[in-house]
N, C-alpha and C positions, 0 to 999 in steps of 0.2 A: 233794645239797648242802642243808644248811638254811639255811633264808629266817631275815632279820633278825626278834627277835623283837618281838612285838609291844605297842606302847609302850599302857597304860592310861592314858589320858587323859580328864577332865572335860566332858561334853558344852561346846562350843565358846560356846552363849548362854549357858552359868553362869558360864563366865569372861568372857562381854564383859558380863554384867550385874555382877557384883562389880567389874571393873574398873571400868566408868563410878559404880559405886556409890561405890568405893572415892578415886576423884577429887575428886567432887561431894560426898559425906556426905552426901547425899540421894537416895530413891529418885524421887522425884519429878522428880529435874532431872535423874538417868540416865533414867529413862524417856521425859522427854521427845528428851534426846542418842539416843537408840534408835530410836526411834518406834513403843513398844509401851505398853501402860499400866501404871501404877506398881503393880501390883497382881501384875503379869505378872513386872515387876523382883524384888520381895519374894518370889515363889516359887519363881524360877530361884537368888536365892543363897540362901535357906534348901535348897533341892536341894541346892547346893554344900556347903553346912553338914553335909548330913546326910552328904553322900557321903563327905569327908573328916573325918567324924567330930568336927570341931573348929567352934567361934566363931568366925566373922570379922571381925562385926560386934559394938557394943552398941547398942538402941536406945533413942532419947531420945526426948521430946516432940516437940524440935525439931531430931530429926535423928539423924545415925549420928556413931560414933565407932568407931575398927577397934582390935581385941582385939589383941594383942601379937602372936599369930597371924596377923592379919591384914595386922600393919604388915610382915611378913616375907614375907608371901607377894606384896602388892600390886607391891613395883619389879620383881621379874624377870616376873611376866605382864605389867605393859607393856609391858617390854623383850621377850617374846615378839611383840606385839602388832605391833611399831615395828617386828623384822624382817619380821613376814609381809607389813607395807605395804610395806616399801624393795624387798624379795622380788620382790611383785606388781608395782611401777611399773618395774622393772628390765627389766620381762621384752616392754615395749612404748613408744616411745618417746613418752610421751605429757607434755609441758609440759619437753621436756629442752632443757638450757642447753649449746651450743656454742660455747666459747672459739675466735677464728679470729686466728691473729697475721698481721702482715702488715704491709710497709713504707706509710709515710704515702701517699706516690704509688699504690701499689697499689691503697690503700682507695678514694682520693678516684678514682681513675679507672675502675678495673674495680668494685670489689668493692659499693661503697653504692652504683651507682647498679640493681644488680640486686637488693638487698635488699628488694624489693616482691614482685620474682619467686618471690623466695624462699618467702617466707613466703606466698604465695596455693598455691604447690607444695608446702610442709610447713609447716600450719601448728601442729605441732606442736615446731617447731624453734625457740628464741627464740635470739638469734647476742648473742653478746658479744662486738666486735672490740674487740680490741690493736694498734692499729696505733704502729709501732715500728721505728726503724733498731738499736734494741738484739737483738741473736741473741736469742730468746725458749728456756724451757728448760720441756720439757713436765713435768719432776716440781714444779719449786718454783714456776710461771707460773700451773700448773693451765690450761696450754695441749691443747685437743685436736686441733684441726690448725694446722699451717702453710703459709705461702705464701712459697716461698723461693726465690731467685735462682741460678743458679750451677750447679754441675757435683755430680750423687749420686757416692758415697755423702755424705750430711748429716752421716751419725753412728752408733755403733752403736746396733742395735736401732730405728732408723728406718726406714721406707719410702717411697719417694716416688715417684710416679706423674707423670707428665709433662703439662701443662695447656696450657701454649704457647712457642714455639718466641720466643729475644728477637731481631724480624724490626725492622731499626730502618727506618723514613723520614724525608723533611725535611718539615715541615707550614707552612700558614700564615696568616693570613686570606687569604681570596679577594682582595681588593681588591689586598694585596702583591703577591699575586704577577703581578697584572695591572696594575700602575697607574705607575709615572714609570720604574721599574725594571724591567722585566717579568722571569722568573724564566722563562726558555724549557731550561734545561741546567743541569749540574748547577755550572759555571763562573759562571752569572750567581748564585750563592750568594753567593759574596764580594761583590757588592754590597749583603749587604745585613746588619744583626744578627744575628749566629749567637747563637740562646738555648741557653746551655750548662749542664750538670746537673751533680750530682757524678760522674757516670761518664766526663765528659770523652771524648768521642765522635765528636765532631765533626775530630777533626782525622783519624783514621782513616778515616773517610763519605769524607771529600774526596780524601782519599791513592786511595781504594778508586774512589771515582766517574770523578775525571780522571786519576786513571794516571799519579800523578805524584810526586816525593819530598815530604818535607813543607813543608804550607800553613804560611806566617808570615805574610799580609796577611790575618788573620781579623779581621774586628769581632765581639767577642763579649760579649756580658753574663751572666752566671751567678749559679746559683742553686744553691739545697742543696737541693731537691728538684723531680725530673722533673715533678712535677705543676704547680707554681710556674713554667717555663718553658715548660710547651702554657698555663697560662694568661694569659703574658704573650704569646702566640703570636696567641690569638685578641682579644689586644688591642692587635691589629695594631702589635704592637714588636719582630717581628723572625721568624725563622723556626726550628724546635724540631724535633728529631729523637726520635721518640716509639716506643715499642712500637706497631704498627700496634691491637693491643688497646683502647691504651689511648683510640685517638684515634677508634675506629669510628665512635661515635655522632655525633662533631663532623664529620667527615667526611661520612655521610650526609644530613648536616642542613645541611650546606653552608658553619657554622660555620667550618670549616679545608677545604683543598684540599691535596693533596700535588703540588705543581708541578712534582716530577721524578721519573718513573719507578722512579730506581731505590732501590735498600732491599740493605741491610746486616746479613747474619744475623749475630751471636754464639754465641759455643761457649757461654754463658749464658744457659739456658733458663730456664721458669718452672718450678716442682714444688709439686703436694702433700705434705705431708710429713706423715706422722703415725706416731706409736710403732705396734710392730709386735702389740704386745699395749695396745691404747688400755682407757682407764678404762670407755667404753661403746662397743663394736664397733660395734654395731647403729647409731648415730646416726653413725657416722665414715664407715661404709662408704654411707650415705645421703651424707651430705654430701660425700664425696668426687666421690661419682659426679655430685651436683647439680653441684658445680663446674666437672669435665670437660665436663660437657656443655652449659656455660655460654661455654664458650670460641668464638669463631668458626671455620668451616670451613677448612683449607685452603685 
């Protein structure tokens, strides 16, 4: 078999010295762009000159001017120049930008308050969040991952990896649930503001909790996002049925208390979602795996 033949190409500093020459019209201001002396510039593209036989340059008192020659030859060696860089940065992930879409609620409760994690973990990752109740659409968004609700397949040519399980509870300040009305079952609910989201959930929990046909003595207030009703929760105005996720941190801090044992899984889980051939692998398959393993334990 014969090997590809082999390409004759101009030693590598004659073309970045004509280049930067060819920019500047000056050897003096490529050589300083270089970091060699202007004297070093002036005999790397006269080499050049001589090699190819032709003018590149004219010189002047105060400066270069490029020979017709010149002007033809200059845009496609930058344009070589520009892919060897894109080439190189491609090939590690280094100051790369990841689009993450993801509903408002999501943001505000899992996702920004681990973006410190993040970035002390890769700080070569800078995140661009989309957060959006709009479907996000990875070609025309210039989205690279998703965080999506619901039941796979998403779509074709998607994948999606599974992040957490939608485990619902009843949440609420501490005080509520200890103070004129005590909250001991999941009956003493109805005593009290049921904070309701757009998923409307709450009457399901209850059917689910006391074993019973449907609740119509709810006191409810609603909102158009889960996030907007845990933080009406810990302003002790009623009590909020939260992805256990979303609510951990206020939970351990004693912020919310879950006053009744039990929890309500959904056939609507959380997923990664990302195209199956992404724009940059290497950064997708990092963030992917940061994500999962951002999630709480079983």
């Amino acid at each position: 078999m014969i090997g590809p033949r082999l390409r004759k190409l101009p030693p590598l500093n004659s073309l970045k010295a004509f280049e930067a020459s060819g920019r500047h019209l000056n050897f003096r201001l490529a050589a300083k762009e270089l970091g060699v002396t202007q004297g070093a510039v002036a005999q790397q593209v006269r080499g050049l000159e001589d090699l190819l036989k032709i003018k590149l340059f004219n010189r002047h008192a105060r400066g270069l001017a490029l020979t017709d020659e010149g002007r033809k030859y200059l845009p496609p060696i930058r344009r070589a120049f520009d892919m060897i860089g894109e080439a190189t940065s491609n090939l590690k992930p280094q100051n790369a930008v990841m689009t993450i879409s993801s509903t408002p609620s999501f943001a505000t409760r899992w996702l920004v308050p681990k973006l410190g994690a993040l970035a002390k973990d890769h700080p070569e990752i800078s995140v661009r969040l989309d957060a959006s109740n709009s479907l996000a659409n990875f070609q025309s968004d210039g989205v690279d991952i998703a965080i999506r609700q619901g039941k796979p397949p998403f779509g074709p040519g998607l994948v999606a990896e599974p992040l957490f399980t939608a485990k619902l509870i009843a949440v609420c300040h501490p005080d509520l649930a200890t103070g004129q009305n005590p909250i001991q079952s999941p009956q003493d609910l109805l005593n009290h503001v049921l904070l309701e989201d757009s998923h409307g959930q709450w009457p399901l929990f209850l059917e689910s909790a006391l074993g019973e046909q449907p609740v119509s003595n709810m006191k409810t207030m609603a909102f158009s996002l889960t996030s907007m009703a845990i933080d009406a929760a810990l302003a002790s105005q009623g009590v909020a049925l939260a992805n256990r996720e979303f609510v951990a941190a206020d939970l351990r801090a004693n912020r919310l208390c879950q006053p009744v044992e039990y929890s309500m899984e959904t056939d609507e889980g959380y997923y990664v979602v990302a195209p199956r051939e992404p724009r940059n692998p290497t950064i997708v398959a990092i963030m992917r795996d940061w994500l999962i393993g951002q999630a709480c334990p079983v």
